[in-house]
C-alpha atoms as an extended CHARMM CRD file, in Angstrom:
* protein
*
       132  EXT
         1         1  UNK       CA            -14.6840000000       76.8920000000       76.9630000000  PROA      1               0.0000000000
         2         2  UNK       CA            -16.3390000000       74.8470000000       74.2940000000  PROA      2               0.0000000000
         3         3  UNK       CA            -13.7590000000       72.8420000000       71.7780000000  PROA      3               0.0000000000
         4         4  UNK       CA            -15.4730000000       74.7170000000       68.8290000000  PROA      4               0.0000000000
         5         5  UNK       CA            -14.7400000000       78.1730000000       70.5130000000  PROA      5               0.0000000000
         6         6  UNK       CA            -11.0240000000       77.3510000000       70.1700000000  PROA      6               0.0000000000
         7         7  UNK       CA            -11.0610000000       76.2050000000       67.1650000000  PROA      7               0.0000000000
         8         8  UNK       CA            -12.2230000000       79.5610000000       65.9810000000  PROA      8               0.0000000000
         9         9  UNK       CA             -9.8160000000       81.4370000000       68.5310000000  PROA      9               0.0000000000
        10        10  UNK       CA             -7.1730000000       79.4620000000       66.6010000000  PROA      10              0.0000000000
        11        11  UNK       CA             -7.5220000000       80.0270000000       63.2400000000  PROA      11              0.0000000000
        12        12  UNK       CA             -8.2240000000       84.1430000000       64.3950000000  PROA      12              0.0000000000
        13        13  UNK       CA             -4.5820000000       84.0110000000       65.6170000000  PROA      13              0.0000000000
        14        14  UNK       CA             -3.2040000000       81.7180000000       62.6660000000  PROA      14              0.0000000000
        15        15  UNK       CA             -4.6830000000       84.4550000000       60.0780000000  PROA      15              0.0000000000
        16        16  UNK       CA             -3.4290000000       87.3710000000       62.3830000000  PROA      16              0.0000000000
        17        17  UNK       CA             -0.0680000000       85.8660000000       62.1750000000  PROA      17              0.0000000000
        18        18  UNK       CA             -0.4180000000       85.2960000000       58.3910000000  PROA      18              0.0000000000
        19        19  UNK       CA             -0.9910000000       88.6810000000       57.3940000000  PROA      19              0.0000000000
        20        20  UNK       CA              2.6260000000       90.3950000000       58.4300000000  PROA      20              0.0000000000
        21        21  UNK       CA              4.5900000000       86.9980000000       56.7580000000  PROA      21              0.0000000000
        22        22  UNK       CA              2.5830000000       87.5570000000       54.2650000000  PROA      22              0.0000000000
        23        23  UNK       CA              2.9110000000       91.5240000000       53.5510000000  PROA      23              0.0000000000
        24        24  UNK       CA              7.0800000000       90.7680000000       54.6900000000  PROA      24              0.0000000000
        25        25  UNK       CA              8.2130000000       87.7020000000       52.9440000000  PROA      25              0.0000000000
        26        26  UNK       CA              9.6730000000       87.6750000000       49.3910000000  PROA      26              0.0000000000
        27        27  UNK       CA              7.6610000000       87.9230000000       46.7940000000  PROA      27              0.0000000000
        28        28  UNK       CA              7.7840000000       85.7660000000       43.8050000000  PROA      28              0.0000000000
        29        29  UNK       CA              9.3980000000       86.8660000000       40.5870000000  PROA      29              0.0000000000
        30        30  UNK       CA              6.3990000000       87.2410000000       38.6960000000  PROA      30              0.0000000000
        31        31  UNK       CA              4.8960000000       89.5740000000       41.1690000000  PROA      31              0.0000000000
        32        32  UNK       CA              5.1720000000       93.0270000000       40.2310000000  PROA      32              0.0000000000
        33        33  UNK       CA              3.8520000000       94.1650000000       44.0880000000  PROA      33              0.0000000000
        34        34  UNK       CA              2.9530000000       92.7020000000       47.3610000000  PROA      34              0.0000000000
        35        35  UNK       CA             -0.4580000000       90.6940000000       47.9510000000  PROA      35              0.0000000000
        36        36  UNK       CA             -1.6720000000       93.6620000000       49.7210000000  PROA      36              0.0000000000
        37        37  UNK       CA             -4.8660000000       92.6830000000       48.8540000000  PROA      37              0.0000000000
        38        38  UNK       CA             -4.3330000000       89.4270000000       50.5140000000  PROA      38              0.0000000000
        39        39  UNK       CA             -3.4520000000       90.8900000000       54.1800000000  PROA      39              0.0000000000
        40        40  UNK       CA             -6.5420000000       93.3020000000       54.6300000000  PROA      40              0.0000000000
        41        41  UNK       CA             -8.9400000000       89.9970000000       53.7420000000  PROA      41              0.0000000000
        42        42  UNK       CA             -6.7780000000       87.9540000000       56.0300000000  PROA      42              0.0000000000
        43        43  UNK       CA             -7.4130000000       90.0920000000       58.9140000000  PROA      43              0.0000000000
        44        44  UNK       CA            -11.1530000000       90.6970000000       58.1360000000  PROA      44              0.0000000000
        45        45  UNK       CA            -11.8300000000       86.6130000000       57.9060000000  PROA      45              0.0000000000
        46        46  UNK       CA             -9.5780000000       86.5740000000       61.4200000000  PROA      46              0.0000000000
        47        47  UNK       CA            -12.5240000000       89.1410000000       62.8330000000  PROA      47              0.0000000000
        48        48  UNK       CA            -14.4530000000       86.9500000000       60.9690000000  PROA      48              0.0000000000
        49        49  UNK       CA            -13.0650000000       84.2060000000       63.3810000000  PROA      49              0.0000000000
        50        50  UNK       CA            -13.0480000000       85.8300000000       66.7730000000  PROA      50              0.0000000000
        51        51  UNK       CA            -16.7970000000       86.9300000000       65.9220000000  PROA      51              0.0000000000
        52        52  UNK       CA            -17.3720000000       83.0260000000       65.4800000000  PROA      52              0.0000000000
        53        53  UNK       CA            -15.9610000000       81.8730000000       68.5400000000  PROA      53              0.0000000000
        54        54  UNK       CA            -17.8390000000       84.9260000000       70.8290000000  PROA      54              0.0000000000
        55        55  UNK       CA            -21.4550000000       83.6320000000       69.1030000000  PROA      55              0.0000000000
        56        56  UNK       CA            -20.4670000000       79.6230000000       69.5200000000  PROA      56              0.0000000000
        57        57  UNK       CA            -19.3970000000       80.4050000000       73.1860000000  PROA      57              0.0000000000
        58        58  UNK       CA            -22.1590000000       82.6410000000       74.2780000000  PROA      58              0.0000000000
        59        59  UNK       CA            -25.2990000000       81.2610000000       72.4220000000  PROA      59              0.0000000000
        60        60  UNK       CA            -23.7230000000       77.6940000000       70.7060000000  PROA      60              0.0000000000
        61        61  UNK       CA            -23.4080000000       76.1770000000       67.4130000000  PROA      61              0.0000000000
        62        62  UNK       CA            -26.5750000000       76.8840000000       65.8490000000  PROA      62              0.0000000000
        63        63  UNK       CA            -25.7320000000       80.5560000000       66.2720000000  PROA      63              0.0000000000
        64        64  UNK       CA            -22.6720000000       81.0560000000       63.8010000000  PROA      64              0.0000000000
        65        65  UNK       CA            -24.1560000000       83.3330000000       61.0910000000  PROA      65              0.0000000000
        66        66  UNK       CA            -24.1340000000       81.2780000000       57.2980000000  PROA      66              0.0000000000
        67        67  UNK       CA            -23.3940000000       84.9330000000       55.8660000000  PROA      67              0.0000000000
        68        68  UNK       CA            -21.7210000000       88.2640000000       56.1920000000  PROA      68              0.0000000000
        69        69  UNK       CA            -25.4350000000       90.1170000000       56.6330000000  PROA      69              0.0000000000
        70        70  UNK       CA            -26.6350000000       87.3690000000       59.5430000000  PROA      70              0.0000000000
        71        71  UNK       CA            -23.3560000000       88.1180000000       61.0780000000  PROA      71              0.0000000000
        72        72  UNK       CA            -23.7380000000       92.2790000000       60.7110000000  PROA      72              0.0000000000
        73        73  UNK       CA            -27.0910000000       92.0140000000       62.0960000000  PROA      73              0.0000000000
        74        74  UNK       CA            -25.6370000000       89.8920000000       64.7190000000  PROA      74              0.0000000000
        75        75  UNK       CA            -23.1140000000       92.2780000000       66.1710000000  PROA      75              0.0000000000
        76        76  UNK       CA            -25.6770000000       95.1110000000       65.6340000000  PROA      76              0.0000000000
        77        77  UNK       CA            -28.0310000000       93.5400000000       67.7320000000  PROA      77              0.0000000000
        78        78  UNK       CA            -25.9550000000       92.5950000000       70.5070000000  PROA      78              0.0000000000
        79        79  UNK       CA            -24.7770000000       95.1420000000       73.0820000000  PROA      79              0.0000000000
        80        80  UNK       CA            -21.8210000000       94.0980000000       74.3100000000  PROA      80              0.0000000000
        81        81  UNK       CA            -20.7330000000       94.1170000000       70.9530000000  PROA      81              0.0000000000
        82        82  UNK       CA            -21.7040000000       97.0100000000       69.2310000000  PROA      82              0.0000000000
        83        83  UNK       CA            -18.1460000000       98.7670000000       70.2310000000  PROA      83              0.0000000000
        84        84  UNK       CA            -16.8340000000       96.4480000000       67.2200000000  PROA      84              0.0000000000
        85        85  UNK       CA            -18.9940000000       97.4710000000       64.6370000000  PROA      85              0.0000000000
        86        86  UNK       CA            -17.1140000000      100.4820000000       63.0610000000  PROA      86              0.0000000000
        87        87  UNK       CA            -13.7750000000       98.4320000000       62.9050000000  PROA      87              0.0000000000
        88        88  UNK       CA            -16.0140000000       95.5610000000       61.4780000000  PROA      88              0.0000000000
        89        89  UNK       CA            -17.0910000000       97.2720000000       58.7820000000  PROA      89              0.0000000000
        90        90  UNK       CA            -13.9610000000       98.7830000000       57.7930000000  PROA      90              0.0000000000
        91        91  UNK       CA            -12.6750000000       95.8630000000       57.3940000000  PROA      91              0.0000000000
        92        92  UNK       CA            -15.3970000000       94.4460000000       55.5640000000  PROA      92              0.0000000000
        93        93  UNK       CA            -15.2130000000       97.0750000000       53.4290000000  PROA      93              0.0000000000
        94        94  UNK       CA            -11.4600000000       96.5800000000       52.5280000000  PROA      94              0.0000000000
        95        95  UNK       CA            -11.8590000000       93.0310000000       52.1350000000  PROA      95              0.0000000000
        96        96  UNK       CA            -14.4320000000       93.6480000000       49.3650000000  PROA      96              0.0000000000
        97        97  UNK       CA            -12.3280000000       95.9430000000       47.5890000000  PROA      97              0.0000000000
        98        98  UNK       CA             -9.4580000000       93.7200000000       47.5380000000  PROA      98              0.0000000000
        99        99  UNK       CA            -11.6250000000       90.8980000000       46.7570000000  PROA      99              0.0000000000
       100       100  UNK       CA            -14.2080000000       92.3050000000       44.2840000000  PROA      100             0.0000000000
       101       101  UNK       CA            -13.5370000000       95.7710000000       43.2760000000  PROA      101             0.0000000000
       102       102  UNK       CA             -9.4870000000       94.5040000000       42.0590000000  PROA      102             0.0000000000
       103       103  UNK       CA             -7.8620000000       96.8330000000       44.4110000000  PROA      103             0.0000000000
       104       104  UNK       CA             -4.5870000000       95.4990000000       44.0760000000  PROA      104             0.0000000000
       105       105  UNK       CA             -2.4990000000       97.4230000000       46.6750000000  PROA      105             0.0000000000
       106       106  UNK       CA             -3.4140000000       99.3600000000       49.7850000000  PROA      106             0.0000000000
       107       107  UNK       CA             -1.2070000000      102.3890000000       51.4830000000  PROA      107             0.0000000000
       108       108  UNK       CA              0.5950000000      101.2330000000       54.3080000000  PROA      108             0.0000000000
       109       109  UNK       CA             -1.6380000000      103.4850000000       56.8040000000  PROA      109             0.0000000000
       110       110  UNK       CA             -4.4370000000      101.2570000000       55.1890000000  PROA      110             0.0000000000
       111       111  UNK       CA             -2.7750000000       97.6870000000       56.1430000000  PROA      111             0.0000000000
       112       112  UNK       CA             -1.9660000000       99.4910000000       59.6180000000  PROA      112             0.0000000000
       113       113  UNK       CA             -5.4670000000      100.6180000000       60.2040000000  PROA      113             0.0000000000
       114       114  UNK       CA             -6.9320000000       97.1070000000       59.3560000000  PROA      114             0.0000000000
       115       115  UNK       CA             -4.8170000000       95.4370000000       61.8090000000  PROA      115             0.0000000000
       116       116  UNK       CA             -5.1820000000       98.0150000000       64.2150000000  PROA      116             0.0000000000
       117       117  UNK       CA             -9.0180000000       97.4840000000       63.7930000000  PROA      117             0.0000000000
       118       118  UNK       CA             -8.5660000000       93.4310000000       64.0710000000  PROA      118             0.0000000000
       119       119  UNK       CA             -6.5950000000       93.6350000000       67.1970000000  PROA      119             0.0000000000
       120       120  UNK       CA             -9.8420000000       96.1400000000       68.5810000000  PROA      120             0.0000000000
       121       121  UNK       CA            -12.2840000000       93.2350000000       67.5820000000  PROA      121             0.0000000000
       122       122  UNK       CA             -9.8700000000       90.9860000000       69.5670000000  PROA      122             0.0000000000
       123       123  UNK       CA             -9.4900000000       92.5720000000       72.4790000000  PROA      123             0.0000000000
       124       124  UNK       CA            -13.2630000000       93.2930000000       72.6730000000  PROA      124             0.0000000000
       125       125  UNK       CA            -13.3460000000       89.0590000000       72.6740000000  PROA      125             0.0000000000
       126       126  UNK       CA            -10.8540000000       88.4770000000       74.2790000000  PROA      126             0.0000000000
       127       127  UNK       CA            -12.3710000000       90.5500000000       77.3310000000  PROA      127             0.0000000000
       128       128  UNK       CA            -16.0950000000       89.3280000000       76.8570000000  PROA      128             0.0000000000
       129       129  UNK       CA            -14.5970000000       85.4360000000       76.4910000000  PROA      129             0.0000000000
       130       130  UNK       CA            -12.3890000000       86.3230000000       79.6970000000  PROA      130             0.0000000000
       131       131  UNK       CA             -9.5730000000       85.0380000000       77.7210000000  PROA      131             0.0000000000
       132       132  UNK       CA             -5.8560000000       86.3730000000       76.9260000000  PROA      132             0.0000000000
């Protein structure tokens, strides 16, 4: 497996592992709610991640998209990824809520469904990388 490939398995896990410390720890005074908003874009950038490293392994460097649309049109086009598109979107969607629209706190099905749909991006790598 290429260097760069880990590197971008890495930092999936590191944001996976961010978003529950994140949603668990205590909050600062001055916070009137959790960062909810926080945790659904952590876990899309982590897809983001584990999208990364598939497209670095499988077709090299010069094939990481620069945006969100070159990486869409990406995962549309290829077939052995197409099975992540729904929970790519989803959490695309959620991420630009949180990040543009000011939602500042999600339901808790909401957090669970986004890292439900993460850990289906993962696994979907995981299996087409061959890795655990």
């Amino acid at each position: 497996m290429d260097g760069r490939t880990q590197l971008h398995l890495d930092a999936a896990e590191r944001h996976k592992n961010l978003a529950p410390w994140l949603l668990h720890s205590p909050r600062p005074p001055d916070l009137t709610s959790y960062p909810d908003e926080w945790v659904v874009t952590i876990l899309f950038y982590s897809a983001v991640h584990l999208i990364s490293a598939y497209l670095m392994e499988r077709a090299g460097p010069g094939s990481i998209p620069r945006s969100h649309a070159e990486r869409f049109a990406e995962v549309g086009r290829r077939p052995e990824l197409r099975s992540i598109v729904m929970p790519y979107t989803e959490l695309y969607d959620w991420s630009i809520a949180a990040r543009y629209a000011a939602r500042p706190t999600f339901a808790a099905t909401d957090l669970q469904a986004a890292s439900d749909d993460r850990d289906r991006i993962a696994r979907v790598i995981s299996q087409l990388l061959g890795v655990e």
